[in-house]
LUMTORLUM-305965 format. One record per residue: x, y, z of N, C-alpha, C in turn; residue in one letter. Coordinates in nm, 2 decimals, padded with zeros to 4 digits, always signed. Example, Ala and Ser with C-alpha at 12.3 -4.5 7.8 and 13.67 -1.06 7.14 Angstrom:
2
+01.32 | -00.57 | +00.78 | +01.23 | -00.45 | +00.78 | +01.32 | -00.33 | +00.78 | A
+01.28 | -00.22 | +00.71 | +01.37 | -00.11 | +00.71 | +01.29 | +00.00 | +00.79 | S
This chain:
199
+00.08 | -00.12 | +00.00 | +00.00 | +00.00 | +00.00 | +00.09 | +00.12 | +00.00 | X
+00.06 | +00.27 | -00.09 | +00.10 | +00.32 | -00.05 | +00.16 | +00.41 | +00.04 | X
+00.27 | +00.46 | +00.06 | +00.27 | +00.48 | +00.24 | +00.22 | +00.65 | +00.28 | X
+00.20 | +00.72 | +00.15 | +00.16 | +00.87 | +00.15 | -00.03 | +00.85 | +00.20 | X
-00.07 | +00.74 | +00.21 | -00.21 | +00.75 | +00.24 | -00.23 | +00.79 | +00.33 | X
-00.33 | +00.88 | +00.35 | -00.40 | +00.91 | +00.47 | -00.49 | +00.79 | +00.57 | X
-00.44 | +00.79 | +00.72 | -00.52 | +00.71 | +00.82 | -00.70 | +00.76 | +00.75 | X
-00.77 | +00.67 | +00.78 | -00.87 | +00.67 | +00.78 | -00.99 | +00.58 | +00.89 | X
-01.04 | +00.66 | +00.92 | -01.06 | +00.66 | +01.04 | -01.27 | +00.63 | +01.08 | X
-01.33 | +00.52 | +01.14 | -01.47 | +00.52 | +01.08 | -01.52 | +00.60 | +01.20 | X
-01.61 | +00.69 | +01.19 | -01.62 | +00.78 | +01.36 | -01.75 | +00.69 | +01.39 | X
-01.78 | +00.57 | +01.43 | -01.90 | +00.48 | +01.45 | -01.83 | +00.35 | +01.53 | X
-01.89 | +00.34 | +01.62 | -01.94 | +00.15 | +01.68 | -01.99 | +00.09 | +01.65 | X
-02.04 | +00.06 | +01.53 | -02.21 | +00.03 | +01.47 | -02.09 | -00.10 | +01.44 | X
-02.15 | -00.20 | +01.48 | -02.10 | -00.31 | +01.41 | -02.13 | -00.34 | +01.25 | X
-02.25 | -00.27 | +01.21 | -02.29 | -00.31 | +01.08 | -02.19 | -00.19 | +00.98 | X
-02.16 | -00.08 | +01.00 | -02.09 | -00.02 | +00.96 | -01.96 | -00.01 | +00.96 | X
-01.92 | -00.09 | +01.06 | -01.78 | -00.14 | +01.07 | -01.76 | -00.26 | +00.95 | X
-01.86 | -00.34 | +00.89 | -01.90 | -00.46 | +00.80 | -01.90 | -00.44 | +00.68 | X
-01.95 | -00.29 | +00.59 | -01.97 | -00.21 | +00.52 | -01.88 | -00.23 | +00.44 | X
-01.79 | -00.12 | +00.56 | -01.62 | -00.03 | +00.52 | -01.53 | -00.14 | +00.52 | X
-01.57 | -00.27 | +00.55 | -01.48 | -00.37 | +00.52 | -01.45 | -00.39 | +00.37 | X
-01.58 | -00.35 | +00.32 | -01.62 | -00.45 | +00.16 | -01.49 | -00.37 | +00.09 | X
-01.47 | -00.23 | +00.11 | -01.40 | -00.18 | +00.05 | -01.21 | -00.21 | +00.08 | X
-01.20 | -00.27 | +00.17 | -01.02 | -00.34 | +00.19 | -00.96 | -00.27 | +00.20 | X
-01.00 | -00.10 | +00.26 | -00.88 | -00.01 | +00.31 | -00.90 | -00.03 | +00.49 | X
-00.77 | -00.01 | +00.52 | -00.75 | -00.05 | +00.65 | -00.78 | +00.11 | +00.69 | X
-00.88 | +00.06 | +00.79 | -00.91 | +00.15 | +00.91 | -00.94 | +00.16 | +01.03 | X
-00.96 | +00.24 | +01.14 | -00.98 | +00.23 | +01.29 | -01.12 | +00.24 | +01.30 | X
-01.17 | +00.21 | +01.40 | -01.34 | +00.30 | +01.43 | -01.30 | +00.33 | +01.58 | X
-01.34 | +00.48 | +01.58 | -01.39 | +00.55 | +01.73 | -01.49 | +00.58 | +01.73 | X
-01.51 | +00.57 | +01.88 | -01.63 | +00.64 | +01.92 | -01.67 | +00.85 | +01.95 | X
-01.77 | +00.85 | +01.85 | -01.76 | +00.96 | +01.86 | -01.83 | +01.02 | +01.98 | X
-01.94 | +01.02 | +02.02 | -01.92 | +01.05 | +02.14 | -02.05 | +01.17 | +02.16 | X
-02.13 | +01.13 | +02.03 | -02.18 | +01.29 | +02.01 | -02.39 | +01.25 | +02.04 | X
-02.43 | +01.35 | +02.08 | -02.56 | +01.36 | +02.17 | -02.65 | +01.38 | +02.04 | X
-02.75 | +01.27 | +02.00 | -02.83 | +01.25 | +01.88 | -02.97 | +01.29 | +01.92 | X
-02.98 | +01.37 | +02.00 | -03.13 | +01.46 | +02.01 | -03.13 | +01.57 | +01.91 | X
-03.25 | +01.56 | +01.86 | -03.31 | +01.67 | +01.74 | -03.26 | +01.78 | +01.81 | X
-03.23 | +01.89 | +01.72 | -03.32 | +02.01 | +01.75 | -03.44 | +02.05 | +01.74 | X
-03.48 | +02.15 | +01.79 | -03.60 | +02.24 | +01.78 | -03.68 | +02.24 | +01.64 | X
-03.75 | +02.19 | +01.62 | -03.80 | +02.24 | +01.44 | -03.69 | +02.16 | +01.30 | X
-03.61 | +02.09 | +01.38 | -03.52 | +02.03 | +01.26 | -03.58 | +01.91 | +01.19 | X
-03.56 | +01.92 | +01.03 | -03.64 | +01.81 | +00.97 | -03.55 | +01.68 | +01.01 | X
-03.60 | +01.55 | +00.95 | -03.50 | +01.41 | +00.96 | -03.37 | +01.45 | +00.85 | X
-03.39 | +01.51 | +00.74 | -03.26 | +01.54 | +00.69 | -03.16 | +01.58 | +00.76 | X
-03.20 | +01.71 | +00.80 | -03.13 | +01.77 | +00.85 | -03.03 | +01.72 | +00.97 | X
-03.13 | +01.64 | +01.02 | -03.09 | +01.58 | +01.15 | -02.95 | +01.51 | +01.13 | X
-03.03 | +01.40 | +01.06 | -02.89 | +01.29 | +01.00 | -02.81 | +01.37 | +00.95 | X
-02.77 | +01.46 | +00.87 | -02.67 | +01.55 | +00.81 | -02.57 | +01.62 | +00.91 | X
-02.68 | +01.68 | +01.01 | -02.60 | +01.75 | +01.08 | -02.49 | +01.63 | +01.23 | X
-02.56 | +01.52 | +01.24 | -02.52 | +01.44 | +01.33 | -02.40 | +01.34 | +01.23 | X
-02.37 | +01.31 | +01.13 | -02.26 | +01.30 | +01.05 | -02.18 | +01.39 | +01.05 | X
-02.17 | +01.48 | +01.00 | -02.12 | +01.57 | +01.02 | -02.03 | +01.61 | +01.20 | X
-02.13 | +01.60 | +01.28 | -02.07 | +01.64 | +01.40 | -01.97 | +01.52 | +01.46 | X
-02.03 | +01.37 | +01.40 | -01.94 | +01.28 | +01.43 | -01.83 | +01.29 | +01.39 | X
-01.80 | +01.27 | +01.23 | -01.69 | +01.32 | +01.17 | -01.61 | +01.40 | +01.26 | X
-01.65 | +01.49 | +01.30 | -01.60 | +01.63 | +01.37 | -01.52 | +01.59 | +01.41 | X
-01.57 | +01.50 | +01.54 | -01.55 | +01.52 | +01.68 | -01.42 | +01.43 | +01.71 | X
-01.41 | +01.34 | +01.60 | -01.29 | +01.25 | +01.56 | -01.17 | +01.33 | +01.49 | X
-01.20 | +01.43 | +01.38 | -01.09 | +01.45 | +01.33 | -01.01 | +01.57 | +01.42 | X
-01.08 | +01.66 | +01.50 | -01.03 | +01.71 | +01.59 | -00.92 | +01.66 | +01.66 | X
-00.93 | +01.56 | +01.71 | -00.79 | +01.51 | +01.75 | -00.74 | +01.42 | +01.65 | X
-00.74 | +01.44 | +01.54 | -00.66 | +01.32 | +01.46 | -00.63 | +01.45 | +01.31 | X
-00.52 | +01.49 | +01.35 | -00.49 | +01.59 | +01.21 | -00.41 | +01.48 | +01.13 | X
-00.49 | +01.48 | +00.99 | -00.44 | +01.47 | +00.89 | -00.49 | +01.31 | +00.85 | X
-00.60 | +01.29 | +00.89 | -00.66 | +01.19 | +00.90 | -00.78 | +01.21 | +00.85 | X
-00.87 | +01.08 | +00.76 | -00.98 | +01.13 | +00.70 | -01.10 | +01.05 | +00.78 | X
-01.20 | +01.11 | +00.80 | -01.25 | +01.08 | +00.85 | -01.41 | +01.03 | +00.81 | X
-01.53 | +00.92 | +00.87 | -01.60 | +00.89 | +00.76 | -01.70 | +00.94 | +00.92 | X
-01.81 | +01.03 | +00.90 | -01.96 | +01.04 | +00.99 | -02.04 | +00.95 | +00.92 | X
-02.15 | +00.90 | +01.01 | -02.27 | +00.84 | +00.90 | -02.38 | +00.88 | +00.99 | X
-02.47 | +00.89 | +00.98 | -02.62 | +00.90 | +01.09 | -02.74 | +00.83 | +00.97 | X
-02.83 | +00.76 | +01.04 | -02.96 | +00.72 | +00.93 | -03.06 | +00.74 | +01.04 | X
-03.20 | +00.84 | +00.98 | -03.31 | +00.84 | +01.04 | -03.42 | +00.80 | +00.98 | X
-03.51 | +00.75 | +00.97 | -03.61 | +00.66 | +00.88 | -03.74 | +00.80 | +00.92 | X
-03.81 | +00.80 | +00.82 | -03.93 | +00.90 | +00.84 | -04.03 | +00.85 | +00.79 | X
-04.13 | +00.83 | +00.89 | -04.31 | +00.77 | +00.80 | -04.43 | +00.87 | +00.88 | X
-04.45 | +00.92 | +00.79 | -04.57 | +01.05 | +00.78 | -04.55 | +01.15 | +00.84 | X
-04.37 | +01.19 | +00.82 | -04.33 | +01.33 | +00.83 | -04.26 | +01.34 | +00.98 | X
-04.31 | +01.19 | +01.05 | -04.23 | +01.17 | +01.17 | -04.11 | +01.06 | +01.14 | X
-03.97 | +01.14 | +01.23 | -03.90 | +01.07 | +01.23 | -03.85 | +00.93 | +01.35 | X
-03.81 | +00.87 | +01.30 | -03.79 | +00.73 | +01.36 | -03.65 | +00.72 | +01.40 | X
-03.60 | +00.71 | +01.54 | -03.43 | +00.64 | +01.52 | -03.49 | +00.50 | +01.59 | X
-03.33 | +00.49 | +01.64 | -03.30 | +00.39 | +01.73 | -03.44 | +00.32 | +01.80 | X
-03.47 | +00.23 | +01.80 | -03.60 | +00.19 | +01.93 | -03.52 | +00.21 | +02.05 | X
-03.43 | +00.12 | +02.10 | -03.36 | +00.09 | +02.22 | -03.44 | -00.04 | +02.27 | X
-03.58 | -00.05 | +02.24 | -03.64 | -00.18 | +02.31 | -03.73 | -00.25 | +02.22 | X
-03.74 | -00.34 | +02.29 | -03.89 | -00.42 | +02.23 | -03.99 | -00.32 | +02.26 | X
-04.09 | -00.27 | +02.33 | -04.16 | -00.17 | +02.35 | -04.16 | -00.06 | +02.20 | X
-04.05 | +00.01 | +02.23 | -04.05 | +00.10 | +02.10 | -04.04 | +00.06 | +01.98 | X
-03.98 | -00.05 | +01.91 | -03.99 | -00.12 | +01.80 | -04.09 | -00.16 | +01.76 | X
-04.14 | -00.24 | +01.85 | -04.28 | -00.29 | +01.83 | -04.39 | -00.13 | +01.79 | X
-04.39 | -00.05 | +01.86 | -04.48 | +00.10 | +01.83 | -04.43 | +00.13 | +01.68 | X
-04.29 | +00.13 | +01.70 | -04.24 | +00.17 | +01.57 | -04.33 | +00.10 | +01.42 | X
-04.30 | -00.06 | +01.42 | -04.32 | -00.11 | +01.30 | -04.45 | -00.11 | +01.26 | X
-04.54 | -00.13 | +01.41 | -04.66 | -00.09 | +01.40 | -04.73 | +00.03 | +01.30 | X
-04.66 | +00.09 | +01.32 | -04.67 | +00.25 | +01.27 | -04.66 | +00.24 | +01.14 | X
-04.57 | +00.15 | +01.07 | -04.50 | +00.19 | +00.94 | -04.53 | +00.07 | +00.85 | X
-04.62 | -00.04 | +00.93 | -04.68 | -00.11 | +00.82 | -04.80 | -00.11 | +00.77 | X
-04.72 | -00.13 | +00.59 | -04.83 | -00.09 | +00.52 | -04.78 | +00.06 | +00.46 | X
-04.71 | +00.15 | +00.49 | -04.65 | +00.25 | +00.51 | -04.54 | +00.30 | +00.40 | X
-04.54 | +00.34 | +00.38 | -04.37 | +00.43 | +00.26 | -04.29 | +00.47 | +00.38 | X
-04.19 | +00.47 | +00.38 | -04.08 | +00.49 | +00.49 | -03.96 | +00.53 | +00.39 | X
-03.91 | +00.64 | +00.41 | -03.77 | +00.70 | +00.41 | -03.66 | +00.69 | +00.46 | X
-03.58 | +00.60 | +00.43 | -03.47 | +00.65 | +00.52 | -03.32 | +00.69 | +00.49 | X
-03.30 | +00.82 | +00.55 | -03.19 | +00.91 | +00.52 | -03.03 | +00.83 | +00.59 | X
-02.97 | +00.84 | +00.51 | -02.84 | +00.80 | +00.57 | -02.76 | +00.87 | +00.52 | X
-02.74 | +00.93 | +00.56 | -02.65 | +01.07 | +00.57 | -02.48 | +01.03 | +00.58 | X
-02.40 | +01.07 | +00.54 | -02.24 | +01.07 | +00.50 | -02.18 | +01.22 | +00.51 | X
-02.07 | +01.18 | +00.58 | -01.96 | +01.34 | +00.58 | -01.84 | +01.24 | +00.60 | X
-01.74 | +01.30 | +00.53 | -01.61 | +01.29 | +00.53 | -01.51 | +01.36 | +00.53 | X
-01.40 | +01.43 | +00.61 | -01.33 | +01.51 | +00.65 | -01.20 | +01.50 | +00.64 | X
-01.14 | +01.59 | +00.64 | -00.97 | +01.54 | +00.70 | -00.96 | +01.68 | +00.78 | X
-01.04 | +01.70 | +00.83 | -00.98 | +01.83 | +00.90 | -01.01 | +01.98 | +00.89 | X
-00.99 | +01.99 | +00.75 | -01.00 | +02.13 | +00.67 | -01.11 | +02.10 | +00.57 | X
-01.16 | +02.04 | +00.49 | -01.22 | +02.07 | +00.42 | -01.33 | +01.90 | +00.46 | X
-01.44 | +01.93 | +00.43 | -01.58 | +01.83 | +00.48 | -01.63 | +01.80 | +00.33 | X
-01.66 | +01.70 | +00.27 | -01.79 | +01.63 | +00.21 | -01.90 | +01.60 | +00.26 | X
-02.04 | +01.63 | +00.20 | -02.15 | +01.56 | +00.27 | -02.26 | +01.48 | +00.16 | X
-02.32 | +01.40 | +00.25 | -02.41 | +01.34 | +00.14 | -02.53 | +01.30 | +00.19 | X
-02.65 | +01.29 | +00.13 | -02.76 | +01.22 | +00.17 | -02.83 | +01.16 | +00.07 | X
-02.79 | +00.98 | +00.12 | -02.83 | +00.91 | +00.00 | -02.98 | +00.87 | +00.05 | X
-03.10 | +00.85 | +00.02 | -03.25 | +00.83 | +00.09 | -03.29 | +00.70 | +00.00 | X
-03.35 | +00.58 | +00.05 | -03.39 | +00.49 | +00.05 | -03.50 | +00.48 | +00.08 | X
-03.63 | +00.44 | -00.03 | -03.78 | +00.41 | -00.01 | -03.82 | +00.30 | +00.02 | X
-03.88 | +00.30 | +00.07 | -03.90 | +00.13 | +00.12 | -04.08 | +00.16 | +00.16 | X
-04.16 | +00.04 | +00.10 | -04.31 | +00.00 | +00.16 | -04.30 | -00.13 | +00.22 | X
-04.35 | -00.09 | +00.33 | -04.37 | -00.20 | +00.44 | -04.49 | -00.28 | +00.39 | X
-04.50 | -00.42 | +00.41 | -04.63 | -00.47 | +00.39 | -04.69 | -00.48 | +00.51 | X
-04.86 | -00.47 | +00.48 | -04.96 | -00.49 | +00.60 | -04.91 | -00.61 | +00.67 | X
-04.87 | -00.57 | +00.82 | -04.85 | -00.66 | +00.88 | -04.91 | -00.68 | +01.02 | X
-04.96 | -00.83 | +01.06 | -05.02 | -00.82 | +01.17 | -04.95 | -00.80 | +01.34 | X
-04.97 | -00.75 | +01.42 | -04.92 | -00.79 | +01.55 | -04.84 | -00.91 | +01.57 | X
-04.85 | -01.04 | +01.54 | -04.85 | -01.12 | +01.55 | -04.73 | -01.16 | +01.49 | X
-04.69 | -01.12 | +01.37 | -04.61 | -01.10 | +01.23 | -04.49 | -01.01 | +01.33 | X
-04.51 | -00.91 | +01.38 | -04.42 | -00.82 | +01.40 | -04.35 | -00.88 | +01.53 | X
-04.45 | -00.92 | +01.60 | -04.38 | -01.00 | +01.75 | -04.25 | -01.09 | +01.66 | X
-04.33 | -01.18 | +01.58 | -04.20 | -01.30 | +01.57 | -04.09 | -01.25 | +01.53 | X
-04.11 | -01.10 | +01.45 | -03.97 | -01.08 | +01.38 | -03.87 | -01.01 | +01.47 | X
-03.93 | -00.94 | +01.60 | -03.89 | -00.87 | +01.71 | -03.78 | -01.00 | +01.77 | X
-03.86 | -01.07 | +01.79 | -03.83 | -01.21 | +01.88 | -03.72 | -01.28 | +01.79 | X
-03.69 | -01.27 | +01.69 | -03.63 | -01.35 | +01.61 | -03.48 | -01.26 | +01.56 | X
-03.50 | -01.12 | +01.53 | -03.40 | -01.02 | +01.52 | -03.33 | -00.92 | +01.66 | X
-03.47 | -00.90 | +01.74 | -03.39 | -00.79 | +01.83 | -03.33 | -00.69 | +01.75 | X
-03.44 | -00.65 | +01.68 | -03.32 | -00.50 | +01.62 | -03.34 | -00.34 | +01.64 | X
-03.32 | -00.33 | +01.81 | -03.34 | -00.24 | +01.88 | -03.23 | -00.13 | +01.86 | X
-03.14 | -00.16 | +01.75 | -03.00 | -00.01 | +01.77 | -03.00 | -00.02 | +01.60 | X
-03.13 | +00.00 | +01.54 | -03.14 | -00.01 | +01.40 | -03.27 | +00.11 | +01.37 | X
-03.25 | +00.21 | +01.34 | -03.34 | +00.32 | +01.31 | -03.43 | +00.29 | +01.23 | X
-03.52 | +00.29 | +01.29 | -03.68 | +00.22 | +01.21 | -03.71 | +00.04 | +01.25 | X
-03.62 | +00.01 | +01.33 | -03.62 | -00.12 | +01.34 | -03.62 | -00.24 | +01.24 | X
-03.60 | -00.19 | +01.12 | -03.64 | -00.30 | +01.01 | -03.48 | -00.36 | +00.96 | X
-03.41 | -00.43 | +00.98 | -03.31 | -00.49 | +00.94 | -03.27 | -00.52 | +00.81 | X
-03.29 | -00.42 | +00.69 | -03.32 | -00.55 | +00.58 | -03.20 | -00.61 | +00.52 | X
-03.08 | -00.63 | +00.58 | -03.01 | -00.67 | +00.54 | -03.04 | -00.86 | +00.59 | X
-03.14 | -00.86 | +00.73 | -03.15 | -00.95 | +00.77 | -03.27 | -01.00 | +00.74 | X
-03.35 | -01.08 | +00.85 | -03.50 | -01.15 | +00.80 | -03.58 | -01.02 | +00.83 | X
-03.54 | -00.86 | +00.82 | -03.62 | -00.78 | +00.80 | -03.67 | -00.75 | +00.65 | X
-03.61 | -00.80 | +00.59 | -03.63 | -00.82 | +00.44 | -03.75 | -00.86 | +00.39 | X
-03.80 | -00.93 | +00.52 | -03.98 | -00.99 | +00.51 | -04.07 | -00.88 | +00.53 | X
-04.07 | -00.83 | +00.59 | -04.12 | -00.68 | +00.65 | -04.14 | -00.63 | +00.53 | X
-04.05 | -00.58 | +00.41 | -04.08 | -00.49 | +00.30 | -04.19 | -00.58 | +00.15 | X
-04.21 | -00.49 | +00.11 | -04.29 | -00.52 | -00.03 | -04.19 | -00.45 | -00.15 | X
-04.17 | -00.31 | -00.11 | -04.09 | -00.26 | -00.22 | -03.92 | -00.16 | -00.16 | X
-03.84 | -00.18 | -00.20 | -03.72 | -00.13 | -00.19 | -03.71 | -00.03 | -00.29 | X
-03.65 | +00.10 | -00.30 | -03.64 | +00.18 | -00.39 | -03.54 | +00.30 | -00.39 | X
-03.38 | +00.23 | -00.43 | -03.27 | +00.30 | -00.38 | -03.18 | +00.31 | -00.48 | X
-03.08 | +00.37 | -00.50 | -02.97 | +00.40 | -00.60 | -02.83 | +00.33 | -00.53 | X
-02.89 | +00.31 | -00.37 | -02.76 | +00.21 | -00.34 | -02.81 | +00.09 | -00.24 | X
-02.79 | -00.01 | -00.29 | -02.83 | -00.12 | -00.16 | -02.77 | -00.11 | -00.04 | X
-02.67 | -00.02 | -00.02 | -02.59 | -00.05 | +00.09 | -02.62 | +00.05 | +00.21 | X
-02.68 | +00.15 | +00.16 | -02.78 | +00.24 | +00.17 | -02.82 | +00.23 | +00.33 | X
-02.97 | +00.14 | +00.30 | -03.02 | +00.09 | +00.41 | -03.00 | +00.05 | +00.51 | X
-02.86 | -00.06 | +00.49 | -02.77 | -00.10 | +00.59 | -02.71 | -00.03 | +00.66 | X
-02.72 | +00.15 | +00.61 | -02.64 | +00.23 | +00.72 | -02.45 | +00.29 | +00.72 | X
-02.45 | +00.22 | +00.58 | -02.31 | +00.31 | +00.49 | -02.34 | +00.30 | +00.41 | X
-02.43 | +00.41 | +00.30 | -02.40 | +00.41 | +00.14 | -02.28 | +00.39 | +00.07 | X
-02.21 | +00.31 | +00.06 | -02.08 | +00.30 | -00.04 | -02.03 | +00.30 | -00.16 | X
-02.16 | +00.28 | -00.21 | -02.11 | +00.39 | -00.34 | -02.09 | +00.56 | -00.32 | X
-02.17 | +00.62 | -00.25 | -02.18 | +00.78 | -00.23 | -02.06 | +00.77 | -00.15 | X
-01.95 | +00.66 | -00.08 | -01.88 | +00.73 | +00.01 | -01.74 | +00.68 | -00.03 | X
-01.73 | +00.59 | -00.18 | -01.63 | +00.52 | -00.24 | -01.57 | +00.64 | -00.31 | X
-01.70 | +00.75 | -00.39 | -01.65 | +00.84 | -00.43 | -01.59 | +01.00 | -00.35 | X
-01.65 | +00.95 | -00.26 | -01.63 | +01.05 | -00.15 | -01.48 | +01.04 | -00.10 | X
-01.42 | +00.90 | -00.06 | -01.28 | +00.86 | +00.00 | -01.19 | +00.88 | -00.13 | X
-01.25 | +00.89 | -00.26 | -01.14 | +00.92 | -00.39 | -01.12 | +01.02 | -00.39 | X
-01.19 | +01.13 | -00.34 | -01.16 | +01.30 | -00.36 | -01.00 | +01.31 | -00.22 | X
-01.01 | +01.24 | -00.15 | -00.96 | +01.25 | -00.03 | -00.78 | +01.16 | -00.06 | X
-00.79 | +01.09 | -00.17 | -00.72 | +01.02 | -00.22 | -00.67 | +00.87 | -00.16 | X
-00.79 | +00.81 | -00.10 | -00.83 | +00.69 | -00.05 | -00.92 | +00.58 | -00.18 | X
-00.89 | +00.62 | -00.33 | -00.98 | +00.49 | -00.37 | -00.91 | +00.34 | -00.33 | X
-01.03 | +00.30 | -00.30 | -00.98 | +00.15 | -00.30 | -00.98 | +00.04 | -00.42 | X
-00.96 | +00.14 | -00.57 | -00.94 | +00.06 | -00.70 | -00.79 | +00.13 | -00.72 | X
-00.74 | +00.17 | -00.65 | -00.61 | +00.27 | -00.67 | -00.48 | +00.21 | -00.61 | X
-00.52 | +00.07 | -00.63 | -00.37 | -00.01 | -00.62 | -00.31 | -00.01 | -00.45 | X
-00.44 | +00.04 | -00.38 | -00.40 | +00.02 | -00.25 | -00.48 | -00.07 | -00.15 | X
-00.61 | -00.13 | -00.22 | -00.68 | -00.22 | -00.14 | -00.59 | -00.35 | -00.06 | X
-00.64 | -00.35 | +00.04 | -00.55 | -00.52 | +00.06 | -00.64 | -00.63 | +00.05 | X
């Protein structure tokens, strides 16, 4: 690999996003960024996820000069409300409730940094939930647990049953790293991973 490359650095714990940034075979660290994911006042779900990438990014490259850095945030939105994390069975369960049968949005937002200059992105993923019964939603609860997944729907896993239509420009999208919007994002920064430095 070349040795002029810049550290690259994932500012997330998300295990699924650590899984992502694999596909791509540039070696990197993940920290925790550290950063407080309550809305603002009047802020839409774009905005949200944008601005909470963004702040992750931040908060990482601040102490790491010369180092690039990858934010992600995804908020899912059905009927203009937005959806994160459940945390529990309780909220998941309200949540899916809510959204089946439903068109759901969900924004996954990208910033990448080195310091001095930021990229940002917001790649959005449509997704229709099919009518589903209580019953339906318990097993999938019971069967996934996917309480640290914004909108609860997994579709990378047996959340896949949940949907009827998918409607995205990136599959990877959903999962919570768009990688195509962020392949060309790490090339501006001089990180492609078709550039003779993948391992």
């Amino acid at each position: 690999m070349p040795t002029d490359r810049p550290r690259l650095i994932l500012a997330s714990t998300s295990v699924y996003r650590k899984q992502l940034l694999e596909r791509l075979r540039l070696p990197f660290d993940t920290q925790a960024p550290g950063v407080d994911e309550t809305a603002l006042p009047g802020e839409t779900p774009a905005d949200l996820a944008l601005r909470l990438a963004q702040a992750k990014a931040h908060a990482i490259a601040v102490n790491a000069p010369g180092a690039v850095v990858i934010g992600s945030d995804q908020v899912a939105v059905c009927a203009g409300e937005a959806l994160g994390k459940p945390g529990d069975f309780d909220h998941a369960f309200a949540q899916l409730r809510r959204m089946a049968g439903q068109d759901v949005a969900f924004h996954s937002a990208l910033a990448v940094t080195d310091g001095t200059r930021t990229e940002v992105a917001d790649v959005i993923t449509h997704c229709r939930l099919r009518p589903l019964t209580d019953a339906q939603l318990i097993a999938y609860l019971k069967a996934e647990t996917p309480y640290d997944t914004a909108g609860s729907a997994k579709a990378e896993a047996l959340g896949i049953a949940l949907m009827e239509r998918i409607d995205s420009d990136d599959p990877t999208a959903l999962i919570g790293l768009p990688l195509i919007a962020l392949t060309r994002m790490l090339a501006s920064f001089g990180l492609d991973p078709l550039d003779g430095g993948a391992a």
